[in-house]
LODREN-820851 format. One record per residue (C-alpha): residue in three letters; x, z, y. Coordinates in pm, 1 decimal. Layout:
residues N
{voza 'ALA' {X Z Y}}
...
***
This chain:
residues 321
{voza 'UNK' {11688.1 15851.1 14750.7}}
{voza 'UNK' {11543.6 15766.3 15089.8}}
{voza 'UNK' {11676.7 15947.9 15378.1}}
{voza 'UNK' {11405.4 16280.3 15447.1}}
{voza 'UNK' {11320.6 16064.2 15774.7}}
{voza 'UNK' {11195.6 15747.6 15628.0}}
{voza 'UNK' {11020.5 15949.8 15352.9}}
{voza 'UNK' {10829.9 16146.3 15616.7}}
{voza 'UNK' {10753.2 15830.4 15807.4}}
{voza 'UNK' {10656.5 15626.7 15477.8}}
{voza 'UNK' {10430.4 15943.2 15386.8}}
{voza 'UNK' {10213.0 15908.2 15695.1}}
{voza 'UNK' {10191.8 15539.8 15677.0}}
{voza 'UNK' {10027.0 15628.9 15331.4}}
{voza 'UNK' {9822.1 15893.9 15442.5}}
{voza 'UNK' {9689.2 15675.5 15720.8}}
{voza 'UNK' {9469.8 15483.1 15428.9}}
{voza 'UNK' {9454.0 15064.9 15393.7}}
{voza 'UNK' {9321.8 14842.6 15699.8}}
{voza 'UNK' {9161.3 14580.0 15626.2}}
{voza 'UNK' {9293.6 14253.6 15768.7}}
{voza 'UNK' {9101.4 14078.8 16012.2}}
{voza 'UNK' {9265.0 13721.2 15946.0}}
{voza 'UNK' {9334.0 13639.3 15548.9}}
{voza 'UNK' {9543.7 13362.7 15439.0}}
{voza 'UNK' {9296.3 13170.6 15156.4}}
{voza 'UNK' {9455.1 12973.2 14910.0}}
{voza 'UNK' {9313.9 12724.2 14670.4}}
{voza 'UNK' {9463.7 12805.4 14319.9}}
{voza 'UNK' {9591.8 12471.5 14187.7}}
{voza 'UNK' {9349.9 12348.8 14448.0}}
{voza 'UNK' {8976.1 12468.1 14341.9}}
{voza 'UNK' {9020.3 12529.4 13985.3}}
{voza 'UNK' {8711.3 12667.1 13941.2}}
{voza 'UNK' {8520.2 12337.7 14030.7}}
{voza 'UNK' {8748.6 12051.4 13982.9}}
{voza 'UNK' {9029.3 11941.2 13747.1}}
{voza 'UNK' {9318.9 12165.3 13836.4}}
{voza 'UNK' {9636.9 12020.3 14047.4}}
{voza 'UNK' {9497.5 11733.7 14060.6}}
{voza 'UNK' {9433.4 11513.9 14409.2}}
{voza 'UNK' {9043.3 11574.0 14379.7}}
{voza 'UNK' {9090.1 11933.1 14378.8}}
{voza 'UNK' {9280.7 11936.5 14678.0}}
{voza 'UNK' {9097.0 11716.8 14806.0}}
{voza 'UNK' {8779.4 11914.2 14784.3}}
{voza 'UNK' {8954.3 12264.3 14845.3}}
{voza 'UNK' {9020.5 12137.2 15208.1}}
{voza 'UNK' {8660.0 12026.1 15248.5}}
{voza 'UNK' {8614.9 12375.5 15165.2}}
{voza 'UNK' {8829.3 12467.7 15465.1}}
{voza 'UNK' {9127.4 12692.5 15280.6}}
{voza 'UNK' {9393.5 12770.5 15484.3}}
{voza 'UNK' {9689.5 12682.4 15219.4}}
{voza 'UNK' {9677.0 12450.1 14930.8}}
{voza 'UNK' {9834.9 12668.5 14603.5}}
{voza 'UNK' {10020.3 12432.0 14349.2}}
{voza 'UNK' {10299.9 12415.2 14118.0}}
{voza 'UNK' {10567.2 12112.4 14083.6}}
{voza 'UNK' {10805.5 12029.5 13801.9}}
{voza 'UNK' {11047.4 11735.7 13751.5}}
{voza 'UNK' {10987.1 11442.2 13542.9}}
{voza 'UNK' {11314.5 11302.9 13376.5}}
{voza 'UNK' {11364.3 11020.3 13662.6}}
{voza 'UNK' {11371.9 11277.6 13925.2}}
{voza 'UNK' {11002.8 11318.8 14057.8}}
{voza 'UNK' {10864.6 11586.6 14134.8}}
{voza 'UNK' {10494.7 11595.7 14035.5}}
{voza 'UNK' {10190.6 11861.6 14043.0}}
{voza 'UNK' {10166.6 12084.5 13702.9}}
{voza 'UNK' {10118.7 12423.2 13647.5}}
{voza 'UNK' {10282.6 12383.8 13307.4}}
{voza 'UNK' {10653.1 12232.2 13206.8}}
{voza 'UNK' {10524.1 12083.8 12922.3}}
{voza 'UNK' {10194.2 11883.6 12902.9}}
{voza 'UNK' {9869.7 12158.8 12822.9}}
{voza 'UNK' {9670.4 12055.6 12513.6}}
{voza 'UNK' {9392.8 12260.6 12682.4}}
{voza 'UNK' {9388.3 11982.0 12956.1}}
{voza 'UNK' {9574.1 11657.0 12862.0}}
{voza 'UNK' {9475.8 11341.2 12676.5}}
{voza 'UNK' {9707.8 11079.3 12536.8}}
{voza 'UNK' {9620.2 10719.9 12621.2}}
{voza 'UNK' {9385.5 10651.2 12282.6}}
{voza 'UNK' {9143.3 10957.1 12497.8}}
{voza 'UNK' {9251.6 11225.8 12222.5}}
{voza 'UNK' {9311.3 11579.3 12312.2}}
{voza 'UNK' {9686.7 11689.0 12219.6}}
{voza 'UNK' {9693.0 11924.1 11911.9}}
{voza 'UNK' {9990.8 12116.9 12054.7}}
{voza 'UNK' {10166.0 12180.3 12380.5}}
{voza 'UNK' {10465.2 11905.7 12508.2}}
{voza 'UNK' {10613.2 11653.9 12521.3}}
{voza 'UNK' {10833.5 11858.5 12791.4}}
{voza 'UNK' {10725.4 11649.0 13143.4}}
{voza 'UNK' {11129.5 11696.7 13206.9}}
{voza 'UNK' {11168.7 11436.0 12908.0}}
{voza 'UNK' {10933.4 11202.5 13058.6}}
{voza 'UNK' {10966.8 10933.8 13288.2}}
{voza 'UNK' {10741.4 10922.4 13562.6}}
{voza 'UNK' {10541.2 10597.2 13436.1}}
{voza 'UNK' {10504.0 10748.1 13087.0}}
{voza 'UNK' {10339.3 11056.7 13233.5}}
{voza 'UNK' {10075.9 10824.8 13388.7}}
{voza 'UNK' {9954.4 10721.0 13058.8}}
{voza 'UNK' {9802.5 11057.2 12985.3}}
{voza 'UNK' {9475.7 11180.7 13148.2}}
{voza 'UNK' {9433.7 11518.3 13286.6}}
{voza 'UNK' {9048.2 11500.3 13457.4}}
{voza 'UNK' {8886.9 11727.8 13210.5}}
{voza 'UNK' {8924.6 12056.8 12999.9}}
{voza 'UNK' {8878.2 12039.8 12597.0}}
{voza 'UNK' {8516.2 12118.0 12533.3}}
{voza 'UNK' {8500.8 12393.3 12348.5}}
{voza 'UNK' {8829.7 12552.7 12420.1}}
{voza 'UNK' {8887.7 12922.1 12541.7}}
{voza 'UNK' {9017.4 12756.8 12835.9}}
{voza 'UNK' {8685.6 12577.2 12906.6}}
{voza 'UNK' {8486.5 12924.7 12910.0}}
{voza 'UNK' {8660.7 13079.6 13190.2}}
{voza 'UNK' {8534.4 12741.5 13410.0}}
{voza 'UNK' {8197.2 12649.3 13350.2}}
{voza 'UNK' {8130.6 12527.1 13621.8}}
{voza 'UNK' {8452.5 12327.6 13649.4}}
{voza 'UNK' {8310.3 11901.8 13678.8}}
{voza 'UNK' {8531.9 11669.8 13481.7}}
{voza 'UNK' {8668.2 11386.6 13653.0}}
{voza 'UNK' {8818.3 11113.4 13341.2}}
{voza 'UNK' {9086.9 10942.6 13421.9}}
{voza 'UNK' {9260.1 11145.3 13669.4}}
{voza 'UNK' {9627.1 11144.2 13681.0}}
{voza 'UNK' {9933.0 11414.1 13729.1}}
{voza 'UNK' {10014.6 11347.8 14105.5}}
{voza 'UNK' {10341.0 11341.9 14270.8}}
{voza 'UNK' {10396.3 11608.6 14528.4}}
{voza 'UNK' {10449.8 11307.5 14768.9}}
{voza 'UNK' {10112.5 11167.2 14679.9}}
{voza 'UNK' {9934.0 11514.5 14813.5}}
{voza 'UNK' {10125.5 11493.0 15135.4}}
{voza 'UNK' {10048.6 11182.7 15191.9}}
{voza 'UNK' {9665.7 11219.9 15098.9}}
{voza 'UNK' {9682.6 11473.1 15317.4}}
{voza 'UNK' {9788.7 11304.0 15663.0}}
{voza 'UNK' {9588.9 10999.5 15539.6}}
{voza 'UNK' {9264.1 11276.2 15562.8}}
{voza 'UNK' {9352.6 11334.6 15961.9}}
{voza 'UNK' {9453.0 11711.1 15830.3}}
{voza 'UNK' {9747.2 11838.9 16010.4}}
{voza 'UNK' {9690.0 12200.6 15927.3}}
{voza 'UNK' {9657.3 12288.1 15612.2}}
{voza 'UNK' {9919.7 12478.8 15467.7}}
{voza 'UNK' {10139.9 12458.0 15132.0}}
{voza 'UNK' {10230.1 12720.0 14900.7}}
{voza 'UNK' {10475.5 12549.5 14617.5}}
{voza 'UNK' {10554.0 12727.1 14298.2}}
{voza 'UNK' {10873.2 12615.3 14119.5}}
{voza 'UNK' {10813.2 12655.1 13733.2}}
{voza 'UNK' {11120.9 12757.9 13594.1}}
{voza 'UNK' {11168.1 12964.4 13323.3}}
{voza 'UNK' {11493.3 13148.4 13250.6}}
{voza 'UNK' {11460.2 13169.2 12900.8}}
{voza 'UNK' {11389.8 12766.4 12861.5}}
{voza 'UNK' {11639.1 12642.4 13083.2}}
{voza 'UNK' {11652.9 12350.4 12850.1}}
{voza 'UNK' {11293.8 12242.6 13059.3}}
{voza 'UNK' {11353.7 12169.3 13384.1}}
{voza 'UNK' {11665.7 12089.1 13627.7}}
{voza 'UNK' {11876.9 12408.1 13702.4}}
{voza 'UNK' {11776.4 12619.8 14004.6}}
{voza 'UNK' {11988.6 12501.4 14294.7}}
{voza 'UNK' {11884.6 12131.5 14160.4}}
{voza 'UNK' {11538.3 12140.0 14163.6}}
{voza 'UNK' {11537.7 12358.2 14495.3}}
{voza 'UNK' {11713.6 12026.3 14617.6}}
{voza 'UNK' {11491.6 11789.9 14483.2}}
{voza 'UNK' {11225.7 12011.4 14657.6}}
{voza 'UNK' {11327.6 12056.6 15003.9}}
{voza 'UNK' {11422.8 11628.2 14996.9}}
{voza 'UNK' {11038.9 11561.3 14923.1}}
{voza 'UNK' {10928.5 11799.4 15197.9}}
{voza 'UNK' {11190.2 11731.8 15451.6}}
{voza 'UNK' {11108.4 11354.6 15380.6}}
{voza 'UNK' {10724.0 11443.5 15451.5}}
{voza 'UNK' {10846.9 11626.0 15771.3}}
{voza 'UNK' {10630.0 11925.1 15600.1}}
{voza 'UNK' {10885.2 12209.9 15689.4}}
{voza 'UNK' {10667.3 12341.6 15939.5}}
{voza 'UNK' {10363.8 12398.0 15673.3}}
{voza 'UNK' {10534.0 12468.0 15346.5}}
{voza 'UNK' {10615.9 12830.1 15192.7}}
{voza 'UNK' {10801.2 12828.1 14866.3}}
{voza 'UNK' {10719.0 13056.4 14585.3}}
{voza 'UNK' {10838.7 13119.2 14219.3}}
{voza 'UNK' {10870.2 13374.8 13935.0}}
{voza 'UNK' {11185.6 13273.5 13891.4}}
{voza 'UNK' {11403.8 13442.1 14173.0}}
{voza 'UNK' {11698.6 13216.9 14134.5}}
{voza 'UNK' {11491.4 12955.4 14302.8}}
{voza 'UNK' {11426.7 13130.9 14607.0}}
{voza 'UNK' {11733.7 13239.6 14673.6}}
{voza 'UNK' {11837.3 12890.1 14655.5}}
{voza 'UNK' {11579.0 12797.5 14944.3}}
{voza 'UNK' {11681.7 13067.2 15151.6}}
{voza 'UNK' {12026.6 12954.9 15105.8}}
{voza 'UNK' {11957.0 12593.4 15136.1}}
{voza 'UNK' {11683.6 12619.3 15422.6}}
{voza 'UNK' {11684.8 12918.1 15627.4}}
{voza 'UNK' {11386.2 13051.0 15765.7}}
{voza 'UNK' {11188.4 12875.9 15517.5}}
{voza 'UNK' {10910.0 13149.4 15419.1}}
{voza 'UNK' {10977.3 13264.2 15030.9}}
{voza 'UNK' {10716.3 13422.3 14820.6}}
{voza 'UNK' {10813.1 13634.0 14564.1}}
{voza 'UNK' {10569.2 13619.4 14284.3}}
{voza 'UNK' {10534.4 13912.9 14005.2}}
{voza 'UNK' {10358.5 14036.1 13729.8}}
{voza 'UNK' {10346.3 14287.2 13479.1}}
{voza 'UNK' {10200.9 14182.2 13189.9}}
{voza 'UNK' {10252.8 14112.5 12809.8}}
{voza 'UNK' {10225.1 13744.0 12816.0}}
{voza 'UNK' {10431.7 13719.4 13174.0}}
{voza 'UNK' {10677.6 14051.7 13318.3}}
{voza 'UNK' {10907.6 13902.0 13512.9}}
{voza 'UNK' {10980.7 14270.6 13655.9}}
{voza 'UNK' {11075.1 14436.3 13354.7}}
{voza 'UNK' {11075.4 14741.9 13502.4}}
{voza 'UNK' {11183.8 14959.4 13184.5}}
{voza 'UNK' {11423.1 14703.1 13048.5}}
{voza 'UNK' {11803.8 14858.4 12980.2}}
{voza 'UNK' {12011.8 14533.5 13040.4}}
{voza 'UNK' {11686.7 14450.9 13332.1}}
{voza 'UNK' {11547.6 14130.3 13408.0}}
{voza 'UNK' {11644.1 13762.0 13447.6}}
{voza 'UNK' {11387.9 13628.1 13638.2}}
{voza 'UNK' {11441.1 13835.6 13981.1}}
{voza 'UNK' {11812.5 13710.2 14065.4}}
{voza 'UNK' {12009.2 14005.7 13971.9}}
{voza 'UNK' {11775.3 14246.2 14176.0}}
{voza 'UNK' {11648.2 14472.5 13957.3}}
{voza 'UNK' {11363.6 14754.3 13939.8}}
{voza 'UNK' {11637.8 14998.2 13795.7}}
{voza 'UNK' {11812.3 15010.3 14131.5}}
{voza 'UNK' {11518.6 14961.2 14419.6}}
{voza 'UNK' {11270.0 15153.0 14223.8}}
{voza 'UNK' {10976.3 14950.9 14406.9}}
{voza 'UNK' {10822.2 14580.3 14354.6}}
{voza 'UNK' {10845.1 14580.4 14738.1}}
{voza 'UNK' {11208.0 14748.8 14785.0}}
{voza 'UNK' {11291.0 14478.2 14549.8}}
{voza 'UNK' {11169.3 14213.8 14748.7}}
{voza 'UNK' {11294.6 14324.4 15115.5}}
{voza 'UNK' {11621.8 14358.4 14957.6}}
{voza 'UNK' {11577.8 13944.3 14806.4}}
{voza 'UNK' {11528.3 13844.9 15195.0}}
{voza 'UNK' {11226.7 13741.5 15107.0}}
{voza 'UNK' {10924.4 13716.5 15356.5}}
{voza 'UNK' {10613.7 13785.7 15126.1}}
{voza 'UNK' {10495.9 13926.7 14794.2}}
{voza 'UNK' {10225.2 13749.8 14590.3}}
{voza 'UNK' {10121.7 14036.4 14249.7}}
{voza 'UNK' {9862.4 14028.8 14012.3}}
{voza 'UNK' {9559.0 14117.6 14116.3}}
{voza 'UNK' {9499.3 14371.0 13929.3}}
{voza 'UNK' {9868.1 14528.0 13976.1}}
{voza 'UNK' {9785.7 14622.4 14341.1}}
{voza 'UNK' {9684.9 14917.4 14494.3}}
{voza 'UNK' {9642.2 15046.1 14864.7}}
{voza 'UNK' {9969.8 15242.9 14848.9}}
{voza 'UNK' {10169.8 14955.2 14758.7}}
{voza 'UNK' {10036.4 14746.9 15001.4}}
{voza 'UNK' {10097.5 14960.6 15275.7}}
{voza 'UNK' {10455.3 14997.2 15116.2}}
{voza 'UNK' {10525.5 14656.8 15130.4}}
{voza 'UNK' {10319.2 14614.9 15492.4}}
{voza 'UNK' {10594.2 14891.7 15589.0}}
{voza 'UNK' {10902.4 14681.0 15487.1}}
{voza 'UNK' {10770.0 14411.2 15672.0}}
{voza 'UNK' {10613.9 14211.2 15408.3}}
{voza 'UNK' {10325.2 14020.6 15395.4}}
{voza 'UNK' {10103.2 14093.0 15086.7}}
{voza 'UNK' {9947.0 13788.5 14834.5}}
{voza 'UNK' {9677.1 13876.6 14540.8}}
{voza 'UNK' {9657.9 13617.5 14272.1}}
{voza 'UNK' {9403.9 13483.8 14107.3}}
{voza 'UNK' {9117.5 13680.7 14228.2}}
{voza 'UNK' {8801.5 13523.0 14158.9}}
{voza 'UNK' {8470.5 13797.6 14190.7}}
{voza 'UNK' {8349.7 13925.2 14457.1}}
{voza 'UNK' {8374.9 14260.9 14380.3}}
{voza 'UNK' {8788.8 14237.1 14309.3}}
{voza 'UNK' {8756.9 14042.6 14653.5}}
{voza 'UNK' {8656.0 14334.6 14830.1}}
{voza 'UNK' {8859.8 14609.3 14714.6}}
{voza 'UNK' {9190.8 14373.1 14791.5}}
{voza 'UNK' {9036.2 14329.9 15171.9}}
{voza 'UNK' {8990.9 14696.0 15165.7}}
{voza 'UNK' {9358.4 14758.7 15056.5}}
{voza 'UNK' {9429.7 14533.1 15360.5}}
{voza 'UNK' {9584.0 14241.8 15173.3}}
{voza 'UNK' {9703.9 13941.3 15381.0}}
{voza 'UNK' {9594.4 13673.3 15175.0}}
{voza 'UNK' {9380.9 13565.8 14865.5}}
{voza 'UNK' {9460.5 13290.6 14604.5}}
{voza 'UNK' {9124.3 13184.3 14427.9}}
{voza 'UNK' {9014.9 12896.1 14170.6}}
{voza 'UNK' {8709.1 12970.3 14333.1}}
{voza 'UNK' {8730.1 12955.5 14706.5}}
{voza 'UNK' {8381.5 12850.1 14786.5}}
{voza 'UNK' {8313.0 13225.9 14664.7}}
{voza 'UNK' {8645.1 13465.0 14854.5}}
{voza 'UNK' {8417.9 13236.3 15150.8}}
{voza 'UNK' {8116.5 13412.3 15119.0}}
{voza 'UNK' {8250.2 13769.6 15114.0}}
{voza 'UNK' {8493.3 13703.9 15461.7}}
{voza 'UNK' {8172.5 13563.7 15628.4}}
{voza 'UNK' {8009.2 13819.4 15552.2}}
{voza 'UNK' {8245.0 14098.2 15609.9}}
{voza 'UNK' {8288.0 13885.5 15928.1}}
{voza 'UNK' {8658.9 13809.6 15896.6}}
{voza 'UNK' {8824.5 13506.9 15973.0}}
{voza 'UNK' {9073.6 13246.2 15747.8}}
***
């Protein structure tokens, strides 16, 4: 239990209500999901046309050691075609068990017509014959566009009940920080994950590199586990048990910034987490309606597939990006 004195202080930060930001961090999920191919160099591409201020993406490890762009460890069905132009009929092969030039034989530049995936983008444009990228391919498309300040938020996709699907923590933290430190992108890269282990790693392995832990609480993802007996192993042996708060969690990790559901945030925690010295994250928020009430609870940055929209409600609550 907290000391009487930090409850009284945390009980008038609470009472003093939400402010809203006046500077937001706005990050293209998986580039601009919501109107191109997702992770893919177009989306980027058209994301910073859009003028975010951090490019969201995920990376996972072929089995020759690259590192490429995929929000999935095994190749989607919803998205992938094999090199006939036929839709997958099930998830895999895992991209860990294939080489970097076999992964360029399958085309990820539109969804399946017709899937459930398709109806939450309609307005998503196909682009056929687009390939997985490398995560050395966006840097470099990146300085080759003149832009030298757009940001990167990288999400490690491990999972700690597959292990068997990509390298082991502290290996593909390494593989990681060689492809940015490489790039020289140090300066512009935060690192991000479900899977604590990983960012423990960086902040072993590159100090002062900003970490972003992600959560959410919900019956297809809870990496929390907040009622679990033996507790969870995705947050690195810091459980909800002992801290009691997504946020106490997180300042005791070391970690610099927490990225929740949407729809798992509220102005209290916020200002919790805003007391620890955290910066605050809401993903994937795509109406404008959601969009407000997270401004409102004063969060410090947006991730969006649709960023062309989070625009139109900062211009026109007159805050900046």
């Amino acid at each position: 239990m907290w000391p009487l004195v930090h409850a009284l202080i945390f009980s008038l930060l609470l009472s003093s209500g939400a402010t809203a930001q006046t500077r937001i961090d706005l990050q293209g999920h998986r580039g601009a999901r919501g109107l191109l191919p997702e992770n893919t160099l177009p989306a980027f591409e058209r994301a910073m046309a859009l003028g975010v201020t951090t490019l969201e993406l995920d990376v996972v490890s072929t089995q020759d050691g690259v590192l490429v762009i995929s929000h999935d460890p095994a190749l989607n069905p919803d998205l992938t075609r094999d090199s006939q132009g036929k839709y997958l009929q099930s998830p895999g092969p895992d991209i860990l068990s294939l080489s970097w030039a076999q992964l360029q034989t399958y085309d990820v530049g539109q969804i399946q017509p017709g899937s459930r995936y398709a109806s939450f983008f309609p307005e998503q444009k196909s682009i056929n014959g687009t390939r997985i990228p490398r995560l050395q391919d966006l840097f470099e498309m990146v300085k080759a566009m003149g832009n030298s300040k757009v940001q990167f938020a990288i999400e490690t996709k491990l999972t700690p009940t597959r292990p068997e699907q990509t390298p082991d923590p502290e290996s593909f933290v390494r593989q990681l920080l060689k492809v940015i430190n490489d790039d020289n992108m140090q300066a512009r890269v935060q690192i991000q994950s479900f899977d604590w282990r990983t960012l423990q790693a960086v902040q072993r392995l590159a100090p002062g590199l900003p970490t972003v832990y992600l959560t959410a609480q919900l019956s297809s993802l809870d990496n929390i586990m907040a009622r679990s007996v033996q507790g969870s192993p995705w947050t690195a042996g810091f459980q909800y048990k002992a801290h009691g708060s997504i946020p106490r969690m997180i300042q005791a990790t070391g970690g610099s910034h927490w990225s929740s559901f949407w729809r798992e945030l509220d102005a209290t925690q916020v200002k919790e987490a805003h007391a620890l010295g955290l910066k605050v994250l809401a993903w994937t928020v795509n109406e404008r309606k959601a969009i407000n009430e997270l401004l409102d609870m004063g969060v410090d940055g947006l991730i969006t597939d649709r960023p062309d929209v989070a625009q139109e409600v900062l211009r026109a609550r007159g805050i900046a990006w």
